[in-house]
C-alpha positions as CSV (number, residue, x, y, z in Angstrom):
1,X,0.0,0.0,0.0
2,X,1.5,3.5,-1.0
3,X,2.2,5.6,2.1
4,X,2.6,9.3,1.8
5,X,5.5,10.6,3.5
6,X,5.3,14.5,2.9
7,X,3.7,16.6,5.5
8,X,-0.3,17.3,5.4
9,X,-1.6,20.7,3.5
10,X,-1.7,23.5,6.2
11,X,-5.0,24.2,4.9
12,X,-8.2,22.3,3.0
13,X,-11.8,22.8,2.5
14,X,-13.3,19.6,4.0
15,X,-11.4,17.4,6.7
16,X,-13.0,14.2,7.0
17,X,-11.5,12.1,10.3
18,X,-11.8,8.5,9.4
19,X,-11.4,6.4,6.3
20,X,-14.5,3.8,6.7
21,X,-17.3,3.6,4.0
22,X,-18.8,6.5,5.1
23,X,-16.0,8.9,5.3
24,X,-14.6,7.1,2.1
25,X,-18.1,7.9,0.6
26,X,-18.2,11.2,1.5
27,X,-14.8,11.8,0.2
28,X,-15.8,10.2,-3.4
29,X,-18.9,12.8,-3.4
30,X,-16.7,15.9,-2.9
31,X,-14.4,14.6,-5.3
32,X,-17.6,14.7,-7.7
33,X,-18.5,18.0,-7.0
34,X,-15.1,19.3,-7.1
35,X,-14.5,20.1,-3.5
36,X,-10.9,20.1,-2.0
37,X,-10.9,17.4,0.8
38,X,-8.2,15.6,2.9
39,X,-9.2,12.4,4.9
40,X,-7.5,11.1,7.8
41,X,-7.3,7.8,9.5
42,X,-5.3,6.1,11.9
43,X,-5.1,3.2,9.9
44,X,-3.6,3.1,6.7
45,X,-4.8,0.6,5.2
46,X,-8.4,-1.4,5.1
47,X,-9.5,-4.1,7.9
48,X,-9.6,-7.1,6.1
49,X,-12.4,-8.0,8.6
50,X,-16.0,-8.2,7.4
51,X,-18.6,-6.0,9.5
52,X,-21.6,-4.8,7.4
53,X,-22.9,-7.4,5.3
54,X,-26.8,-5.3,3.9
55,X,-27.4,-2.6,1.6
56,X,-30.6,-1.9,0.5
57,X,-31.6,-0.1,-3.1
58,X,-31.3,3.0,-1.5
59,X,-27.3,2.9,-0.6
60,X,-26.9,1.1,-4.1
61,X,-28.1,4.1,-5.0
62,X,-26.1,6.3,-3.1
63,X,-23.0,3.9,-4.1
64,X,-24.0,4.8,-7.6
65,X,-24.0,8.7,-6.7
66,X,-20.3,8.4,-5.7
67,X,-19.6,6.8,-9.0
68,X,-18.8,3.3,-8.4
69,X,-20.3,1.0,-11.2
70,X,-22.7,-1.6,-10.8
71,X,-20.2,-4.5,-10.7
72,X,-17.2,-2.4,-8.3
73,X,-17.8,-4.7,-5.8
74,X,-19.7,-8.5,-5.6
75,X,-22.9,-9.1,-4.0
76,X,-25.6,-11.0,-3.2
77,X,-29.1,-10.7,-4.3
78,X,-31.1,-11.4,-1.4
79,X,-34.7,-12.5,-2.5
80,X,-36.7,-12.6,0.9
81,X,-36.3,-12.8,4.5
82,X,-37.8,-15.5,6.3
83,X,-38.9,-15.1,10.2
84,X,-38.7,-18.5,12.2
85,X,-39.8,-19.7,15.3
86,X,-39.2,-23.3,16.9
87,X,-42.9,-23.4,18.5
88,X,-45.3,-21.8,15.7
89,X,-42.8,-22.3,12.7
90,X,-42.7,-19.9,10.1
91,X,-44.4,-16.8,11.3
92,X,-43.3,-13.8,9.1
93,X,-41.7,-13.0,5.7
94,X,-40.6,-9.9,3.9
95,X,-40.5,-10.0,0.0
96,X,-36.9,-8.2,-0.8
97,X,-36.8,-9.4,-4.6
98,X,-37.3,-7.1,-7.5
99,X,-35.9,-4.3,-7.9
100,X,-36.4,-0.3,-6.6
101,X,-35.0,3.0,-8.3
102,X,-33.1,1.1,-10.4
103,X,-31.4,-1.2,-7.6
104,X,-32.1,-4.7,-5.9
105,X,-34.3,-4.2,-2.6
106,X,-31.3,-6.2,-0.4
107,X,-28.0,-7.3,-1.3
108,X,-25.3,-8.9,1.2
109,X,-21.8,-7.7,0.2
110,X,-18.4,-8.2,1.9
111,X,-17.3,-4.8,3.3
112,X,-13.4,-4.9,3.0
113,X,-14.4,-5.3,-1.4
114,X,-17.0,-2.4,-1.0
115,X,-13.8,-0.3,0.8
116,X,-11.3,-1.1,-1.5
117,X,-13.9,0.4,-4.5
118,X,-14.6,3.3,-2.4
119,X,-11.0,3.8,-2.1
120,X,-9.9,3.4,-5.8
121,X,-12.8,6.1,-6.8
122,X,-11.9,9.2,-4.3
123,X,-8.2,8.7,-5.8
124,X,-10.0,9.2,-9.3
125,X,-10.5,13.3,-8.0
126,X,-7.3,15.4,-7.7
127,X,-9.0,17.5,-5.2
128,X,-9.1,14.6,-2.7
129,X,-6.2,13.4,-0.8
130,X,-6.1,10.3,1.8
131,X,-3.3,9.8,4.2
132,X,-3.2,7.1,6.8
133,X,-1.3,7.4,10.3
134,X,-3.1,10.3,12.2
135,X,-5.5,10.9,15.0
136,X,-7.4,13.9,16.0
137,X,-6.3,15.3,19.3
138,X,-8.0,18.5,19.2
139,X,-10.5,20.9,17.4
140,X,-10.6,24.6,17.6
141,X,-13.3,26.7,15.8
142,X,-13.9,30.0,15.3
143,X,-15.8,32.1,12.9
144,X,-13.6,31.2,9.5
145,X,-13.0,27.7,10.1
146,X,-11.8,24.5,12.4
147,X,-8.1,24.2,13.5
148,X,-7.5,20.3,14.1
149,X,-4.3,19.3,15.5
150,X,-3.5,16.1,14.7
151,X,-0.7,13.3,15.9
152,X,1.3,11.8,13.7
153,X,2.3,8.4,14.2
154,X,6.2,9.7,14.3
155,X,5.0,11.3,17.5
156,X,4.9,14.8,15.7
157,X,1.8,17.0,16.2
158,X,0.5,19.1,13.4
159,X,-2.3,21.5,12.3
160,X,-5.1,21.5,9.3
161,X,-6.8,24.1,9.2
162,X,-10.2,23.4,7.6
163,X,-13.0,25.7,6.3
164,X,-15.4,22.7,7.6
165,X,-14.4,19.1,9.9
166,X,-16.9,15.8,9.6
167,X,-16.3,13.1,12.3
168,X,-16.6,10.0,10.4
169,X,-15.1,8.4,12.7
170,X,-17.1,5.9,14.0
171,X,-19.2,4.7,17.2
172,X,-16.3,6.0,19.6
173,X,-15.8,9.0,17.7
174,X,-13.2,11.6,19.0
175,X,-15.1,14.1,16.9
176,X,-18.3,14.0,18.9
177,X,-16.5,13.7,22.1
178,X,-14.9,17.4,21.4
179,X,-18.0,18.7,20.0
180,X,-19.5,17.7,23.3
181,X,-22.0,15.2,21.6
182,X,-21.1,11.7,23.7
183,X,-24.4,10.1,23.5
184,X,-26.8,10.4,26.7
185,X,-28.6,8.6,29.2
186,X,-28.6,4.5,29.0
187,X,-27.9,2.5,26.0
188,X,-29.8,-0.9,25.4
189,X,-26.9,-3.3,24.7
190,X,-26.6,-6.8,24.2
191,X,-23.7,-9.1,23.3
192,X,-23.9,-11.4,19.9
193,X,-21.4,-13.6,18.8
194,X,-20.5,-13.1,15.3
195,X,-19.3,-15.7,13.2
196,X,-18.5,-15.7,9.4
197,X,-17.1,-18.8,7.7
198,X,-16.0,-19.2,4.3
199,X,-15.6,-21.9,1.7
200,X,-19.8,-22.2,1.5
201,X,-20.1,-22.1,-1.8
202,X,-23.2,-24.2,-3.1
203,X,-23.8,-24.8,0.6
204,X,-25.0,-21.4,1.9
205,X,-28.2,-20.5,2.3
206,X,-29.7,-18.0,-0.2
207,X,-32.0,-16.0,1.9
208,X,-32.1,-14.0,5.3
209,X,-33.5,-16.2,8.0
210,X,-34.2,-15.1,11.4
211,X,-34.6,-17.9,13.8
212,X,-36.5,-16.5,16.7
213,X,-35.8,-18.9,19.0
214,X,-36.0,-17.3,22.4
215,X,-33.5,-19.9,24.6
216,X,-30.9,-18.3,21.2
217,X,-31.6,-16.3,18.9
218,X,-29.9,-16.7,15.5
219,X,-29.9,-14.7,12.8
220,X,-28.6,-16.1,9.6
221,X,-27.3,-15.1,6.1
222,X,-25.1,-15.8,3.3
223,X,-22.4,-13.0,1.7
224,X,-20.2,-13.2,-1.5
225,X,-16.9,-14.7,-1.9
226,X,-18.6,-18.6,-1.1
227,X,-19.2,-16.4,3.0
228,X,-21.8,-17.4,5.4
229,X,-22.5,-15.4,8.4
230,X,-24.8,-16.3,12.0
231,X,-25.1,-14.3,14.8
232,X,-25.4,-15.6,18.1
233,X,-27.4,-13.9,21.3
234,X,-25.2,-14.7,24.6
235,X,-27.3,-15.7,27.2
236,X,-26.9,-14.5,31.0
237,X,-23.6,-15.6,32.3
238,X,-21.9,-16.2,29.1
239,X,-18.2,-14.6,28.6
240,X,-16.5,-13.3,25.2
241,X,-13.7,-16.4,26.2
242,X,-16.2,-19.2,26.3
243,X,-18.3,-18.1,23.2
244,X,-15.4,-17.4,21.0
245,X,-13.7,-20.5,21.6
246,X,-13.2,-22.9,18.0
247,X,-15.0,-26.1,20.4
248,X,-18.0,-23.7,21.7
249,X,-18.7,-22.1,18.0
250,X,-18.4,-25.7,16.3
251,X,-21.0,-26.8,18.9
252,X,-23.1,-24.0,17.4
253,X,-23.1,-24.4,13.9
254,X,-23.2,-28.1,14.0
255,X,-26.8,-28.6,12.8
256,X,-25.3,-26.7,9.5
257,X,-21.8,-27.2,9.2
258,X,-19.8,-30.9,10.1
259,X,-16.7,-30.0,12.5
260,X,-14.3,-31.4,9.8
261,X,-15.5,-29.1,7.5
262,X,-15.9,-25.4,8.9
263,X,-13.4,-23.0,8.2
264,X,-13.9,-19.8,10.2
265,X,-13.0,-16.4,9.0
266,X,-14.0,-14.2,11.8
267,X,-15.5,-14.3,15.0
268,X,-16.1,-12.0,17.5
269,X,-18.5,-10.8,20.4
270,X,-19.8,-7.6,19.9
271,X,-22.4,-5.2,21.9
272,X,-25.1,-3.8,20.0
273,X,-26.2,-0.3,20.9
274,X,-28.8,1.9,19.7
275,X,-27.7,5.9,19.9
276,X,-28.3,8.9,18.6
277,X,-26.7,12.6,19.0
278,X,-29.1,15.6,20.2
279,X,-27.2,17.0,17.0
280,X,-25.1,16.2,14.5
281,X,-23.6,19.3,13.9
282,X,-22.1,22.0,15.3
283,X,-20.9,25.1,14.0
284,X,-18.7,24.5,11.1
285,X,-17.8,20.5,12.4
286,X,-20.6,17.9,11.4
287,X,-21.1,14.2,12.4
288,X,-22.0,11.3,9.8
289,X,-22.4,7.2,10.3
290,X,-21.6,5.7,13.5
291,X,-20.2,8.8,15.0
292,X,-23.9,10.3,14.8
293,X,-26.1,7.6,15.4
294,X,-25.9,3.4,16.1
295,X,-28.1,0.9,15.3
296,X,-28.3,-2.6,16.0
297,X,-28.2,-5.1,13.0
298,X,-31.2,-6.2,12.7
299,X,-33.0,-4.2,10.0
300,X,-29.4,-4.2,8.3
301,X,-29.5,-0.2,7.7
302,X,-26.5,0.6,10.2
303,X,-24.4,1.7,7.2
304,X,-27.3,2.5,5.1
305,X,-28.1,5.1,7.3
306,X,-24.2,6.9,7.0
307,X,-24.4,6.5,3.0
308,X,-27.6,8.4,3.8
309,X,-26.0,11.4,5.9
310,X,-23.2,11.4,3.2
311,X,-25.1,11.9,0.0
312,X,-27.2,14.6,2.5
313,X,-24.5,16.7,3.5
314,X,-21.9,16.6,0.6
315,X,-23.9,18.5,-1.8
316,X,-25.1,21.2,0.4
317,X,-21.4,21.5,1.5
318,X,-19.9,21.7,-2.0
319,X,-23.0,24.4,-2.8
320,X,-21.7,26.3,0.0
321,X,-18.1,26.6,-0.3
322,X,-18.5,27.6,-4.0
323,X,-20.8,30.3,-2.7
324,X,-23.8,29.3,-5.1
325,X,-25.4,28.9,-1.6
326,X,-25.3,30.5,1.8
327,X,-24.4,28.7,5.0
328,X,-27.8,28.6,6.3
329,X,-28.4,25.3,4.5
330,X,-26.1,23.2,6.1
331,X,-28.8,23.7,9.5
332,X,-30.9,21.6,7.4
333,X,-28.6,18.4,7.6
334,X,-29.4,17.9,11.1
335,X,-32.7,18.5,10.4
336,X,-33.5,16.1,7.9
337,X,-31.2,13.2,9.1
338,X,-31.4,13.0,12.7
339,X,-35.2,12.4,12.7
340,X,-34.9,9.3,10.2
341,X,-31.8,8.2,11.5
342,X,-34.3,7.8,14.9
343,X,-36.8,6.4,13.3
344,X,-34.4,3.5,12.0
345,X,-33.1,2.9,15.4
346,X,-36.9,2.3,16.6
347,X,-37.5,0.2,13.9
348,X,-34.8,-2.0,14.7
349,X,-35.0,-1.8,18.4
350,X,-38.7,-3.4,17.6
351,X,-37.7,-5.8,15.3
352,X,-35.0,-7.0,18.2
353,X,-37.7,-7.5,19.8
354,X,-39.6,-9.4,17.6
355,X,-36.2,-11.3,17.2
356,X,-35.5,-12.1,20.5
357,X,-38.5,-12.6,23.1
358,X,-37.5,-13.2,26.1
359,X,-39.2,-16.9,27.2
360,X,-41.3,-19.5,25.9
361,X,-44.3,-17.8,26.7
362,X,-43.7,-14.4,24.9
363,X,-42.2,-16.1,21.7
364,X,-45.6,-18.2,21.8
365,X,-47.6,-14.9,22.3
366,X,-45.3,-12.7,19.7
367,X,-44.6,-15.6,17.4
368,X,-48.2,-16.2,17.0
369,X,-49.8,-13.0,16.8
370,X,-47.5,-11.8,13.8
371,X,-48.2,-14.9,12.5
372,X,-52.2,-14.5,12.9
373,X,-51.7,-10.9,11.1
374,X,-50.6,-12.4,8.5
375,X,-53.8,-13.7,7.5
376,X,-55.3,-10.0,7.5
377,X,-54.1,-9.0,4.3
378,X,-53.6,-5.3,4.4
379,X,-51.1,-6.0,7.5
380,X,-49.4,-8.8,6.1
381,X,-48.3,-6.5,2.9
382,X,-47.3,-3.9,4.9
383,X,-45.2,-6.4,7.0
384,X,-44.2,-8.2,3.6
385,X,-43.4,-5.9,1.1
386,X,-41.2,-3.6,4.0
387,X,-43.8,-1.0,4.1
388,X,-43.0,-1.4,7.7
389,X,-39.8,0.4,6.9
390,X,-39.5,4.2,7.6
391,X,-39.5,6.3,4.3
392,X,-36.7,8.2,3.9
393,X,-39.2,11.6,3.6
394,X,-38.4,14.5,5.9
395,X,-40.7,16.6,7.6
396,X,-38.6,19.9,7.4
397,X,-35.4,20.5,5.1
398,X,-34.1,22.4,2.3
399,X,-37.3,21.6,0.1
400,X,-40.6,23.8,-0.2
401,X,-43.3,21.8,1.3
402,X,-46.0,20.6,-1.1
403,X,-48.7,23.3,-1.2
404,X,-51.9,21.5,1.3
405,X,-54.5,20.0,-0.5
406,X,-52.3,18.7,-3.5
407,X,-51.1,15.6,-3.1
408,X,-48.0,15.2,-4.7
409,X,-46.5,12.0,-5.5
410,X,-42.9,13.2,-4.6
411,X,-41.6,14.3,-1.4
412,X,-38.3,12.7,-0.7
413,X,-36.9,10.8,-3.0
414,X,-37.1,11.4,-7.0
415,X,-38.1,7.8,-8.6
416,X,-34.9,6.6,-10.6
417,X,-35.5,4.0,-13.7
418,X,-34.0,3.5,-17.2
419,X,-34.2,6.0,-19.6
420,X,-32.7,6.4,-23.3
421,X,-30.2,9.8,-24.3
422,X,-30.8,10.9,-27.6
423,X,-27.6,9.5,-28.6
424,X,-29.3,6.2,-28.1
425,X,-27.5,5.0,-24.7
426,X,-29.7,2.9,-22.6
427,X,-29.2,3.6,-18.5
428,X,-30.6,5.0,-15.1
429,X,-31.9,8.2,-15.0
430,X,-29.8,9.4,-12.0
431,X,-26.5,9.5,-14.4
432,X,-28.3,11.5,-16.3
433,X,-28.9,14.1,-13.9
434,X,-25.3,14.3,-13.0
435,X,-24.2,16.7,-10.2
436,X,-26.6,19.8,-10.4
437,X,-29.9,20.9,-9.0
438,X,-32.3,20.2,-11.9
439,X,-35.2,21.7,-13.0
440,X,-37.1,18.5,-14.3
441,X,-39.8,18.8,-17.3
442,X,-41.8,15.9,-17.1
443,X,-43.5,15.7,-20.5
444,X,-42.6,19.3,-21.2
445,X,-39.6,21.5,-21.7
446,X,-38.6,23.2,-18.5
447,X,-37.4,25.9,-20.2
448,X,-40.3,27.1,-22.2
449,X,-41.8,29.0,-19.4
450,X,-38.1,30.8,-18.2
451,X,-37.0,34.1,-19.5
452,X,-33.4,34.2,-19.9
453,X,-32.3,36.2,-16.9
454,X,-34.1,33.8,-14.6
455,X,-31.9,30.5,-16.6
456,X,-28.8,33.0,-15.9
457,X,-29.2,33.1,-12.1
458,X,-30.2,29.6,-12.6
459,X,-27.4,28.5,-13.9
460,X,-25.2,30.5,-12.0
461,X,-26.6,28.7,-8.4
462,X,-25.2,25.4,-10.4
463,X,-28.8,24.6,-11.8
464,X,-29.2,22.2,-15.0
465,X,-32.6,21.0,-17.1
466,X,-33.6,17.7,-17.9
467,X,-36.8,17.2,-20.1
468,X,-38.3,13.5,-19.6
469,X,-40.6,12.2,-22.8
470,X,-42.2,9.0,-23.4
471,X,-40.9,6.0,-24.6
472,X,-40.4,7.1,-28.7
473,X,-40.6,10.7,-28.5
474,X,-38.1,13.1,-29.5
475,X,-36.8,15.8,-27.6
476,X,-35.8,19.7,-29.2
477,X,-31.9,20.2,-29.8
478,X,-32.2,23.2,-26.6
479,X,-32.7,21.2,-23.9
480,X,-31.3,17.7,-22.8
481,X,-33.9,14.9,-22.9
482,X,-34.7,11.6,-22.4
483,X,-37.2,8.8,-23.4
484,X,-38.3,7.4,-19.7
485,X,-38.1,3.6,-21.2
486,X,-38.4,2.2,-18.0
487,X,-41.8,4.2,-16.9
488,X,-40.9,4.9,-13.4
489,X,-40.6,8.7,-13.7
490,X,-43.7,9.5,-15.8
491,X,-46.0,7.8,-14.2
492,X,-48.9,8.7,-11.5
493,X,-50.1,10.9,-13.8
494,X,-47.5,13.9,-13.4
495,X,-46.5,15.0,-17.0
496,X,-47.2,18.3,-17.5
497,X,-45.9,18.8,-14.4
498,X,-42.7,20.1,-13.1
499,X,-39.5,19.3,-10.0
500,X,-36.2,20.8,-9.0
501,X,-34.5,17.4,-7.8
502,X,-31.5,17.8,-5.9
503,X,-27.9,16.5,-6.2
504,X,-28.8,14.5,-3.5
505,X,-32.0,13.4,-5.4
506,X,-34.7,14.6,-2.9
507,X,-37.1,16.8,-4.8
508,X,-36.5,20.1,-3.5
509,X,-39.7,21.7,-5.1
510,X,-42.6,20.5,-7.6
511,X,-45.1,22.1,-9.5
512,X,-47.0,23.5,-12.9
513,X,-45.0,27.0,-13.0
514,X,-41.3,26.9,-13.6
515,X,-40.5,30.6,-12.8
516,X,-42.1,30.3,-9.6
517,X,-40.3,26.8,-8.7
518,X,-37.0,28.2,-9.5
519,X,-37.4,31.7,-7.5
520,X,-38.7,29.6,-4.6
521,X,-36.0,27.2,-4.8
522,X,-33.3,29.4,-5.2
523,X,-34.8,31.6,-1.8
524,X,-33.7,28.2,-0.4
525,X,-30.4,28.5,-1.0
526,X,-30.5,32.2,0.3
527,X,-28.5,35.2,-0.7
């Protein structure tokens, strides 16, 4: 691995402490939008250890934001997830197959590969720079930046000054200690054994499975590279020594795997948590992932949620420093994240539950109930096809609410599906929008209605056009267009209709009048 020996810049836009997926993400997304960033880690190169093993279609398509191509890293297609119980059976199922915006509903992946990709696109930008070997000791601000002295691993200290600092650094991050952000009051914990073996090919299982099984829970997966992984609940007296010895995890995984044959790749006892900040931000230094907000596993959107605080706050960072926006909009980071990063920790706080009743008598009751709601059908979609799942829609942000009394089929996130350029290249809709704020026409130009000062100061707040037609129609030479092949953007009856969509891909505004859209939109950005 190439080490950098020459000393760090004395000064940078965007510091990022830590190197994981989510401050490697973040990283790739400046890159994109052109911002100067320096990452920092104390490692210098990747643990070769899996830890995340789910993405859903919404970090696939945050992945995608950051540039990585469908096949930068393996994965595995995860058609359903299967809820078992040893006294009532099978007593709950979600449907994960097909596809959303574009991307699978629930992949496993191996998180070292998904690094490594990460990695290999923020050294694609020339304005981002990664250097292994340091660790935050201190952070200053003041009212034109953050000082951050760091120490190097020769012993030296030295200072970055920053314009603005994220903490990516993970669940004990220094960031938010310094910030004065540790999290508060009592944590539900618990202790899982974690063990992933290898050499499963044609043996794993192809699905999710929870076993509920209150005497041990067991959750249950398989993950690229021939990788199977089970998690293990430690029961009341249990240590990390016993649990993690090679005789007490064959025991285990005996009814799957014969002794002779199981080759272990990692095992470990972890503690599961479930935190959140009171804010993740302060001043000019913001928090993203684990550093902001910890999960336990169980709905698999730990590290969906960081990819999710990434694509959030990278934009509205890059916006500000090139002054097509004022400061002011980075308050709305917190303010859209922290409430679904909450709701995620519920939901998977209640799905613990669900995973892990406590005796024989509540499995019985909790086991049987979800299974008896299966047979009221409006209940058991909702369970089924992960309608149970939090929507990833914000309450207040940078986005003009929807006027009351129209009911508009967007807020949150713009639809994504395969559309055809006029030079005849088939893909998803998102590269097509590329890295602006767009006005989107759908069925009509979205520059008929716009005089040309208005498209000036459009333009000039980093503001782009995208005309969507249907499948066959051509678009005028002015503006760029597509044919929405795949119908997922044109339908629900909105042509004729109009949306800014962020770089982010929220929709920040929708409506019939394109000069109003735009002069409300860019109020949003402020002076």
């Amino acid at each position: 691995m190439h080490h950098e020996k020459n000393p760090l810049p004395q000064a940078v836009d965007v510091l990022i402490i830590g190197n994981g997926p989510v401050g490697a993400a973040l990283a790739a997304l400046l890159g994109r939008y052109g911002v100067q960033a320096l990452v920092l880690d104390k490692a210098h190169d990747i643990l070769p250890m899996p830890r995340a093993i789910a993405l859903d279609n919404e970090a696939l398509r945050i992945l995608q934001l950051t540039g990585l191509a469908e096949d930068a890293f393996d994965k595995i297609v995860i058609p359903e997830v299967r809820m078992h119980c040893p006294m009532v059976g099978q007593f709950g199922r979600a449907n994960t197959s097909g596809s959303l915006d574009g991307h699978p509903k629930l992949v496993t992946f191996y998180q070292p590969d998904l690094e490594r990709s990460l990695r290999a696109q923020q050294r694609r930008f020339d304005s981002v720079r990664s250097v292994g070997g340091f660790e935050l000791q201190d952070l200053a601000q003041d009212a034109g930046g953050v000082s951050a002295t760091l120490l190097g691993e020769d012993g030296m200290q030295q200072t970055v000054r920053a314009r603005y600092l994220v903490g990516a650094d993970g669940a004990s991050s220094r960031v938010r200690s310094l910030i004065g952000q540790d999290f508060q009051g009592r944590s539900y914990s618990e202790d899982w054994l974690i063990v992933d073996a290898s050499g499963r090919e044609r043996q794993a299982i192809d699905h999710v499975e929870f076993i509920c099984d209150h005497r041990r829970p067991t959750p249950h997966m398989p993950a690229p590279g021939g990788r199977e992984r089970w998690e293990f609940m430690l029961q009341a007296g249990e240590t990390r020594e016993q649990m993690e010895s090679d005789e007490r995890i064959a025991a285990l995984l005996e009814r799957w795997i014969a002794r002779d044959d199981l080759k272990i790749e990692r095992k470990a006892v972890y503690r599961f948590h479930a935190r959140c900040c009171e804010r993740f931000q302060s001043g000019r230094v913001f928090l993203v992932g684990d550093a902001a907000h910890i999960t336990p596993p169980f709905v698999g959107q730990g590290l969906v949620a960081g990819l999710r605080d990434a694509a959030n706050l990278a934009w509205k960072l890059a916006w500000v420093l090139d002054g097509r926006a004022a400061p002011g909009i980075l308050d709305s980071y917190d303010e859209e994240r922290r409430p679904h990063a909450r709701e995620m920790i519920g939901l998977a706080k209640l799905m613990g539950r669900l995973v892990m009743p406590s005796s024989a008598p509540m499995a019985l009751l909790g086991h049987g109930l979800m299974r008896g709601l299966r047979l009221v059908p409006p209940l058991r979609r909702h369970f089924e096809e992960l309608e149970i799942k939090p929507k990833n829609v914000f309450r207040n942000g940078l986005f003009v609410p929807p006027a009351r009394g129209r009911r508009l089929r967007r807020v949150g996130l713009f639809p994504q599906g395969l559309v055809r350029a006029s030079n005849g290249a088939i893909g998803l809709s998102d590269d097509v929008l590329g890295d602006r704020l767009t006005l989107v026409g759908l069925g009509v130009d979205p520059r008929a209605q716009l005089d040309s000062a208005l498209q000036r100061r459009w333009e000039k707040a980093g503001g782009a056009y995208l005309q969507v037609g249907l499948h066959g129609q051509k678009g005028n030479a002015a503006t760029p267009f597509v044919e929405d092949i795949g119908q997922a953007l044109l339908g629900g009856g909105s042509a004729g209709s109009l949306a800014v969509v962020r770089p982010d891909r929220i929709v920040m505004h929708e409506g019939l009048h394109g000069a109003t859209l735009l002069h409300e939109s860019l109020a949003l950005l402020g002076p």
